[in-house]
Structure formats: C-alpha cells, structure tokens
C-alpha atoms as one frame of an Amber mdcrd trajectory, in Angstrom:
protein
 162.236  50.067-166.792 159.554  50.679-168.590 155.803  52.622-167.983 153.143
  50.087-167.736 151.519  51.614-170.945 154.081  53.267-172.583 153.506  56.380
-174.640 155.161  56.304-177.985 155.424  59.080-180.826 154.778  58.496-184.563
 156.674  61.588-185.307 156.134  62.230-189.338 152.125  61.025-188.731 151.285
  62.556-192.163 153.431  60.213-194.239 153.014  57.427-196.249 154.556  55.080
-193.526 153.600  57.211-190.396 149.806  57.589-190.793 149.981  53.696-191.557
 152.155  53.001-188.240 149.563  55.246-185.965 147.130  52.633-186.944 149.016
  49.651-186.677 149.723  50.916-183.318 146.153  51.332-182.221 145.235  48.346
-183.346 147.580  46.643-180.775 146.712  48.465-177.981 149.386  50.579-177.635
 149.141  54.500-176.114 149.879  56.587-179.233 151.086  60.541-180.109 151.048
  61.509-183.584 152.762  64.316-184.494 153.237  66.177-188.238 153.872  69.796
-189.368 149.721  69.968-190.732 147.303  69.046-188.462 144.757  68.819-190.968
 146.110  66.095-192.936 146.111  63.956-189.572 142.603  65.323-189.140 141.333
  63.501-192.489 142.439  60.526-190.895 139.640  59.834-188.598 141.692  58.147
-185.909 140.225  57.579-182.359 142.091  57.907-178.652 145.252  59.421-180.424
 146.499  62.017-179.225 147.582  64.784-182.340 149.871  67.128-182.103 151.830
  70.153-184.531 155.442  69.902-185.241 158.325  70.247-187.143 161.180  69.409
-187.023 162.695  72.232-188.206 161.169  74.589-185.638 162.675  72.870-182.183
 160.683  74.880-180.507 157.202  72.775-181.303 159.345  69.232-180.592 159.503
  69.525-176.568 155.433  69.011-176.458 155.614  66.722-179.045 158.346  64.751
-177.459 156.953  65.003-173.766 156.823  61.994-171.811 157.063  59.582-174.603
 158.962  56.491-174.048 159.868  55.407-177.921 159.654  58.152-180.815 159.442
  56.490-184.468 161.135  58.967-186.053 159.521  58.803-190.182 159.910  62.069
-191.738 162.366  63.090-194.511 162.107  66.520-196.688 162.452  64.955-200.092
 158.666  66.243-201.183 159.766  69.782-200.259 162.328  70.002-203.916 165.983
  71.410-204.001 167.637  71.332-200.894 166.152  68.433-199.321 169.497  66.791
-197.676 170.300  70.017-195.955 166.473  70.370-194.349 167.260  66.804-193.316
 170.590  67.436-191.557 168.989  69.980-189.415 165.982  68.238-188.745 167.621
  65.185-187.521 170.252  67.252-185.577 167.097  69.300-184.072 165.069  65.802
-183.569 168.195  64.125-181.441 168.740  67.331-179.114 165.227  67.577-178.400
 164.564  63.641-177.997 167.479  63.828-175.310 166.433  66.603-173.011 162.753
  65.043-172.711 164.259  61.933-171.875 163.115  59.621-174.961 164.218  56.282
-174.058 164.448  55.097-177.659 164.246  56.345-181.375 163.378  53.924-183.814
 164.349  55.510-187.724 163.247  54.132-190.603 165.996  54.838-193.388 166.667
  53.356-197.044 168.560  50.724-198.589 171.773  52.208-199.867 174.879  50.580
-201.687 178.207  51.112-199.917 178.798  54.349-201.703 175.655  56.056-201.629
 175.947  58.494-204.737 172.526  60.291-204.911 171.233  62.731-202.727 167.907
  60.345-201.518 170.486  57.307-201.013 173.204  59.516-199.138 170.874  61.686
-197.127 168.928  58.762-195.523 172.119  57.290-194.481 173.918  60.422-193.209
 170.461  60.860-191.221 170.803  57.726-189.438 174.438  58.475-188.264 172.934
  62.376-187.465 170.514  60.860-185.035 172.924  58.068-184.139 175.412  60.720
-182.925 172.830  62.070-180.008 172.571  60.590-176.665 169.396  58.708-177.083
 170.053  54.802-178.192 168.788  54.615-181.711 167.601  51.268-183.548 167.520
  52.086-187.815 165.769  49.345-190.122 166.578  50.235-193.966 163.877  49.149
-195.905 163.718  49.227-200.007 160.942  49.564-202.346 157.606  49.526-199.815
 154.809  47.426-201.555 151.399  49.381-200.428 148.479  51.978-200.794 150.138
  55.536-201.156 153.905  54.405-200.990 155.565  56.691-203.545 157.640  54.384
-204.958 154.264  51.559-205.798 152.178  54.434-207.097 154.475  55.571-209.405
 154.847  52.150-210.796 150.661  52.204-210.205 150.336  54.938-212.507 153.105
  54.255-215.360 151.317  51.056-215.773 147.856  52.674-216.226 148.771  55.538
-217.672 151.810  54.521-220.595 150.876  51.382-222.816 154.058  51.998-224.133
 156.924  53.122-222.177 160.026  54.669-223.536 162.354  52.694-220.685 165.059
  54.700-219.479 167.673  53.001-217.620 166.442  52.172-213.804 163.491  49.508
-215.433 166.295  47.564-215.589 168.028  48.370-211.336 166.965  45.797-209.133
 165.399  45.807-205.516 163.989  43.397-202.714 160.053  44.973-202.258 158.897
  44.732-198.985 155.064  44.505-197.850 153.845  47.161-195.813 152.932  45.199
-192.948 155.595  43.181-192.610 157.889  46.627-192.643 155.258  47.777-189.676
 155.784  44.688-187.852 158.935  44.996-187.882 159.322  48.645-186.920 156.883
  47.547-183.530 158.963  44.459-182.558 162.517  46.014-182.891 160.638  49.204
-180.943 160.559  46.571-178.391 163.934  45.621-177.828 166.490  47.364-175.866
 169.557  44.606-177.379 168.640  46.321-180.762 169.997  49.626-179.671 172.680
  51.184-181.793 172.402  48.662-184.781 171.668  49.278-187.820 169.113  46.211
-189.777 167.843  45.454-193.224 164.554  43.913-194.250 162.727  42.885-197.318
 160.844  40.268-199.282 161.690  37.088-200.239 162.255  38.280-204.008 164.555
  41.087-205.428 163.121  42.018-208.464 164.016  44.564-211.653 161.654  47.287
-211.625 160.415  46.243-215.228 159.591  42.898-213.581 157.824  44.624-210.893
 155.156  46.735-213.035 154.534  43.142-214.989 153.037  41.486-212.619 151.535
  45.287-210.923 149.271  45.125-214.813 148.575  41.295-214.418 147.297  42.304
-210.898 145.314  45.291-212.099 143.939  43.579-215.433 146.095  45.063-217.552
 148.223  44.862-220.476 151.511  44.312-219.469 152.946  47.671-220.897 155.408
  47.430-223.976 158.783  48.653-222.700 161.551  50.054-225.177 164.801  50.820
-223.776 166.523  53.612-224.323 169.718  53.071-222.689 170.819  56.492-223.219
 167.506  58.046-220.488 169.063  58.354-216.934 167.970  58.684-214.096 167.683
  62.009-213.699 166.576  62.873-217.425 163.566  60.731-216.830 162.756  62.167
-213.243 161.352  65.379-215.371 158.699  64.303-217.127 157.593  61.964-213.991
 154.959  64.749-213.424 153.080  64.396-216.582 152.413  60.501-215.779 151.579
  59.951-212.415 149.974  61.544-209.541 152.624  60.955-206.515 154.105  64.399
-205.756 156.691  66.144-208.486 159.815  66.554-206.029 159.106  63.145-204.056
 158.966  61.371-207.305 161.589  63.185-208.960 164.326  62.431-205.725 162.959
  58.456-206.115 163.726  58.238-209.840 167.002  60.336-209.880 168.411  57.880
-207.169 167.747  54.539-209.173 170.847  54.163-210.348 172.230  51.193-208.288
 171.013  47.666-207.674 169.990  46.985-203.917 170.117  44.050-202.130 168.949
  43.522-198.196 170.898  40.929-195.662 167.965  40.506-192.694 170.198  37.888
-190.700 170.310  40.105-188.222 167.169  41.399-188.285 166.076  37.971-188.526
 167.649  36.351-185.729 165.773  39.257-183.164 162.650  39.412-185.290 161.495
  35.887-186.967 159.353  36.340-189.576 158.290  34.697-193.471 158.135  38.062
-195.396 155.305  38.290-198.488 156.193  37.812-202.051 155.976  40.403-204.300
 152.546  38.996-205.745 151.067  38.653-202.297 152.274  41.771-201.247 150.210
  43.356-204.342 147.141  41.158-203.509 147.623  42.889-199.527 148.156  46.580
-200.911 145.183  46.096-203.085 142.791  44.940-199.770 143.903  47.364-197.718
 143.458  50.418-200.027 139.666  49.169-199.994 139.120  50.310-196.536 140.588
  54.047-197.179 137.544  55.603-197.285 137.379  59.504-197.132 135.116  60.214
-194.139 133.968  63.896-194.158 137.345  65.629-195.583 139.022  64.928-198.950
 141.322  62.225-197.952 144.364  61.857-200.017 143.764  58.261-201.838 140.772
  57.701-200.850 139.277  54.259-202.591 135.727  56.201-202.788 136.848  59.259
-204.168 138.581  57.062-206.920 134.906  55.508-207.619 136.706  51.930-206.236
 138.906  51.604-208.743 142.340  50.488-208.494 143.718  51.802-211.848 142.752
  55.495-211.035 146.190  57.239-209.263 146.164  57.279-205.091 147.486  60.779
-205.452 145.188  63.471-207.277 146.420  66.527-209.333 145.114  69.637-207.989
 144.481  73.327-208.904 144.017  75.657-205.964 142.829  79.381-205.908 142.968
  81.502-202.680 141.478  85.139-202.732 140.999  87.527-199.819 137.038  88.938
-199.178 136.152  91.870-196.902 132.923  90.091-196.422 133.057  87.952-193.084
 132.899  84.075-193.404 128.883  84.731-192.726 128.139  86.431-195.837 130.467
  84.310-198.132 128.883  80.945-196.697 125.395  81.909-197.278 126.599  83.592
-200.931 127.846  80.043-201.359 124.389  77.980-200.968 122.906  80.378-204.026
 125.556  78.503-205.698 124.138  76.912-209.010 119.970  78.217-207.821 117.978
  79.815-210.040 119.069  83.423-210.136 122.111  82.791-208.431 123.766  80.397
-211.166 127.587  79.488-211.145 128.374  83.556-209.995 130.456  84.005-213.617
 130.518  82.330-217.209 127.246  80.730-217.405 127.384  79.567-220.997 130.549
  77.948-220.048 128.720  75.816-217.234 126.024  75.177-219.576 128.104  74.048
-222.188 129.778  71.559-219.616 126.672  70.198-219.367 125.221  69.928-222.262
 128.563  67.755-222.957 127.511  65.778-220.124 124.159  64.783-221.111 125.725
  64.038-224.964 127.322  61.557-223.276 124.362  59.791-221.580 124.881  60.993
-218.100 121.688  61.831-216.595 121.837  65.683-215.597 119.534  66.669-212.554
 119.413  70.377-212.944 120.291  73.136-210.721 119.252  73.571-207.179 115.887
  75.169-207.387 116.346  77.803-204.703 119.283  79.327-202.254 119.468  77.024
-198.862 121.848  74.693-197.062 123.580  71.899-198.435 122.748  68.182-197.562
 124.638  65.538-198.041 124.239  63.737-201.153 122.493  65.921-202.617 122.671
  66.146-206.277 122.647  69.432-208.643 124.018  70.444-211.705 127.328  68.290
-212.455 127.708  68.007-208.389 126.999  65.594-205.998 127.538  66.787-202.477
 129.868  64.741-200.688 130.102  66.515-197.167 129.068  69.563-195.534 130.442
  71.485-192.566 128.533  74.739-192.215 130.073  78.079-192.651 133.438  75.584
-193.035 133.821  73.628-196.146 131.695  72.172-198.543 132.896  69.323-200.702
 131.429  68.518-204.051 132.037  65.433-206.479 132.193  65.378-209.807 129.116
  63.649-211.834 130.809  64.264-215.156 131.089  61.822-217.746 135.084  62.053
-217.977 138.133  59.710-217.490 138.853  59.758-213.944 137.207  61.218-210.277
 137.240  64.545-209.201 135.752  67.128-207.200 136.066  70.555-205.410 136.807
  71.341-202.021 135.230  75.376-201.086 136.612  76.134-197.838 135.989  79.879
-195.814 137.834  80.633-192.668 138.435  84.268-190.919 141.760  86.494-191.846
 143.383  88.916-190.296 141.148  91.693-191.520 137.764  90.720-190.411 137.362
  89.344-193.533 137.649  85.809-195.330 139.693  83.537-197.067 138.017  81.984
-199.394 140.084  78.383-200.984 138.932  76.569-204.044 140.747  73.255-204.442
 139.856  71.271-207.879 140.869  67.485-207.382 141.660  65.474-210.115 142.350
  61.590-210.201 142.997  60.260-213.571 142.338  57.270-215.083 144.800  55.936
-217.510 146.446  58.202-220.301 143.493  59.351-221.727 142.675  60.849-218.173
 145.870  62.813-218.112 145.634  63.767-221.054 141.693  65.134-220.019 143.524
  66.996-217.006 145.956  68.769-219.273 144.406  69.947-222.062 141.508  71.438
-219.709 143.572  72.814-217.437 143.971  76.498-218.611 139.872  76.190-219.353
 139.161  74.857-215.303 141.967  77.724-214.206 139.687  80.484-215.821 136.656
  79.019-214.599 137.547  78.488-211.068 138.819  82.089-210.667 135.494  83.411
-212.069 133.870  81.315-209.662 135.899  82.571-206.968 135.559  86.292-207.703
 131.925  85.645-208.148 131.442  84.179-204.829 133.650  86.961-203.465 131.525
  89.683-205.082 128.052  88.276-204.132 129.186  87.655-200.468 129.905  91.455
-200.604 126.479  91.812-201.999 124.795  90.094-199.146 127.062  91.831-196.366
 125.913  95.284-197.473 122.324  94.488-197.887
C-alpha cells in the first residue's frame, strides 16, 4: 500500500529526459528526489522543494541515500556520452542500480529504454535492451516503456537534426536519411512514464509508445526547416556513407555531444516501428504529430532561461533564436595558483580597467575590437577602474551576465559574430591553499558560417584564453604578496 505522498526518484536528473521528468513531476504535485553524478548541472536548474542528491551508478556506494525511502525510482541514465565502452558501464550500472533498489525496498522501477528491432545489432540498440532484462532480473517489479526518436528541446536525437538543418544547405546523405522511425513528443513520453509509474498491473511488461506518424529521417528535417524558416536542405545520397562512417564527422556540424551523437548515428541502421496496444489499453491517450510536436518543442524551449549559471540550452544565451544549436562548443582551461581564491577574485575585477587591461596580449584584444566596431557594433570601452562586477554591466566586448562573488563571474559576448557566446571564470580552493582557477569559452553557432567562425578561431581563442589565465594567475600573485 502505498505512502500518502509518495517519494519518487528521478535517478539520471541531469539528462535530457530526467531534468524534464523532475519538472513534470513538480508540476503535479508529486514529492520528488533527483539524483545525478554532478550536482552542479542539477544546480543550473533552478528547481524548488526538490530534494538533490550525488550519485552514480557506478559507485553503489552513493545509491543507498539516493535510493532511501523512495517508493518508485525512474531509472533514466545510460553511459553512451561517456565514448568506447559504453554497454559495459551500462551492464554494471544497471546490475549496481537493481541490487541497491532491492535492499532499500523500492517498490517500483520505471526504465525508459529504446525502440529496437528483434535483433538489435548496434551497441545503442542492444545495450538498452540488455539493460532492461539487467534490471528486470532483480527483485524489484520493473515497468520499461521503449520510446524512439524524442521530439523536444535538448533531445539528442532533435538537435542533431536541429543543427544539420541550420548548419548544411547541402547535405551529402549517407544512408540512415533514408531509416524510418515513429517520433514521439516529449510530453506525451512524460505522461506516459507518470501514469504507467502508477500502476502496479504494469509490472514486469515491457510497452512501446510513439506518435501517430513514422517518418524517414529526411522527412523529418523537412518539415524541422519549414518550422524554423528555412530552406529545406538539398540532400544527395550517397548510398555508399554508413552509419558509422558518417557518425565521425557528426562533431564538426552540430553541437549535441561527440560520443552521444556518434552512438545515435552509428545505430541507424534499421527501420523502427512502435505497437502501443498495450500501452494503450492501460494508458489512453491521442499522441502529437510530428508537426505539432515541433510547434510544442519550439514553446517550451522559450521558457529555458539560464538563471544565474550557464545553463546548457538556454533560449537567452542563444539570443532567442531557434536556429542557433541547444548544445554549445566549449574550450576550457584549468591552471593551479598559489594565491588563495581572495587574491585571484579581486585580480579578476582589474580585469579589462585601465592599467589592469586583459592581463596578456593587448593588441590582440584591441584588434578584436576594433573588428567589432568595423562592423557597426557599438563598443563601450573598458571598465574605468578595478571594483566589483554588477550585473549587466557592459565593458569592452562583455556584458556581464551574473555575478557570484569570489565564485564565478559570467560574461556574454557583445561581438558582432555568427552565433552567442560567452565565458564562464570560476575560482574555488585546492588542496594547497591555493586556487583553481577555470576558464570555460561557450560557443553556440549559428548556421555553417558560425561553425565555420568557431573553427577557424579556435587555435587564436586557445592562445588567448591561456594568456588570460596565466595573467590572472600572475597578478593574483601580485596582489597576495603586496
């Protein structure tokens, strides 16, 4: 019998589909845990009355507090962004995940796995399946919904179809434009999830869901350019492309994540169809089209707003534009400083002041923007004097976006380029009694042309960042010895 207000666990909160469940969640009223292996990704989330906790799946020692007294654990994580080796990480997470579920006396597990033909012959189709039957093979009853293609703001499998429509006018089609699949929207996929989370005569079956259409992928980033206003992109097949072959390049042309992307693409080599009769008869529902699915992905992605952190996919860190990629590129530099976190924060606010200047390569900044004014953006100078940020503030190239003192300080970019960006300065204590100091350039591209900016500058931003870094580092030392 149930608690009167059950607790239950998004386990895999950081994800695409968990951070997107811990809100559905809330939003009906129900007591929720979130759980993920980095707390501050769940931090950038802004969430209220949910209760966050650290762990991984991998470590069972961090799942028995995680796990504690929850009644139903969504269980949403798979290890396909962590590269090579991904099906083994999920055996033992899901073998880990069961045990531990079991001895804290988890009622249910609800998994979310993938569509798969009978014989699933890639290592994303095969490994969500053989998870499934991991978990399955615990003590703790386990409901699994296989879901396809998920139509929605940050789902890997949209934004790479997001970004090869923005980004490639004319694509070079290898041979998955052609595979098939029945999209589902996001919130019908939640729905779902919460209403078979809710029913004990769904225990140890295994459902499908999906829209009302199954669609060819080319099909799908048609309509994805008539929905974005643009050209429909000119596709030329090239039979001869697989899979695979075209998985490598997927990191010059779109944002999503190298390895995530890579295990999508490699496994497209099957059409995929979804029978919901079952899922149907417990859970009655009209799913969205593919076009209104779109038309929902595109509403919802304009209330991710970033708060006081860089939040991935944010729609105002993308200056509200739809074309520019959900997920960034990003260049981060790390040094060590004997300086304490003191003396490197108030180095920091000299940063760009007269006197105090960019630390290192001050023609370069200059040049920058000079470059910036050719191109009619209006340049405000730099910050007359050393002193603490405020928000909004605007210096140089910068505008500031948030402040935490003696924490982080993130800037965006008022350059006249294709695409939003920024930089993220964060300082934090090591183990020496000195700081870390972490410089994270963001990058969100619009179109080709944008990539194409991010590339060719790359090697020019790597040099300039680490001068900036040792700069900071050697003018915090400054200030701690005077």
């Amino acid at each position: 019998m149930s608690a009167p207000n059950p607790l239950w666990l998004v386990f895999g909160a950081s994800g695409y589909v968990g951070r997107n469940m811990v809100v559905h969640l809330i939003s009906r009223g129900w007591r929720v845990r979130a759980a993920a292996r980095r707390c501050s990704s769940m931090d950038a989330e802004g969430w209220s009355g949910v209760d966050q906790v650290r762990a991984d799946a991998l470590d069972l020692v961090t799942l028995a507090p995680a796990l504690e007294g929850v009644e139903v654990a969504f269980y949403l994580v798979h290890s396909m962004a962590g590269g090579r080796g991904f099906p083994t990480r999920d055996r033992e997470a899901a073998g880990n995940f069961a045990q531990a579920a079991a001895a804290a006396g988890v009622k249910r597990i609800v998994y979310l796995g993938g569509l798969a033909p009978e014989r699933a012959d890639t290592e994303h189709l095969a490994s969500r399946v053989e998870t499934g039957e991991i978990l399955r093979a615990g003590s703790v009853p386990v409901i699994e919904l296989r879901a396809g293609i998920i139509i929605g703001p940050g789902s890997a499998a949209f934004e790479v179809m997001r970004d090869l429509v923005a980004h490639l006018p004319i694509m070079v089609a290898p041979r998955w434009v052609s595979v098939s699949s029945p999209p589902v929207a996001l919130g019908d996929l939640l729905n779902d999830l919460t209403e078979l989370a809710q029913r004990p005569e769904a225990e140890g079956q295994v459902f499908e869901t999906s829209g009302p259409e199954r669609l060819t992928y080319a099909a799908m980033m048609g309509q994805l350019a008539q929905a974005l206003g643009r050209r429909k992109p000119l596709i030329v097949p090239v039979p001869l492309l697989t899979p695979k072959l075209s998985s490598y390049w997927m990191s010059l042309v779109t944002g999503v994540p190298a390895p995530l992307a890579r295990a999508l693409i490699g496994g497209l080599r099957h059409d995929l169809y979804a029978d919901d009769t079952s899922l149907r008869a417990l859970v009655p529902r009209i799913c969205l089209g593919f076009d209104a699915a779109v038309a929902a992905a595109l509403s919802a992605e304009r209330q991710i707003l970033s708060g006081e952190q860089w939040r991935e996919g944010a729609f105002d860190l993308r200056g509200y534009r739809h074309d520019i990629s959900f997920y960034g590129k990003r260049m981060t530099l790390t040094r060590d400083c004997a300086a304490p976190p003191q003396s490197v924060w108030r180095a920091l606010e000299g940063f760009t002041a007269q006197g105090k200047g960019h630390f290192a390569l001050p023609l370069v900044w200059r040049l920058r923007a000079a470059v910036n004014r050719l191109m009619g953006r209006r340049h405000p100078g730099p910050r007359r004097q050393a002193r603490a940020f405020i928000k909004e503030e605007v210096f140089d190239v910068w505008r500031v976006h948030s402040v935490q003192p003696g924490v982080r300080l993130i800037l965006t970019s008022q350059l006249c380029v294709l695409g939003k960006g920024g930089m993220e300065i964060a300082v934090a204590p090591n183990t020496t009694d000195g700081s870390r100091i972490t410089l994270v350039l963001h990058w969100h591209p619009a179109g080709v042309w944008g990539l194409l900016y991010w590339f060719l500058s790359w090697p020019v931003h790597m040099v300039m960042l680490r001068a900036l870094l040792n700069g900071l580092a050697r003018a915090a030392t400054q200030d701690r010895m005077s």
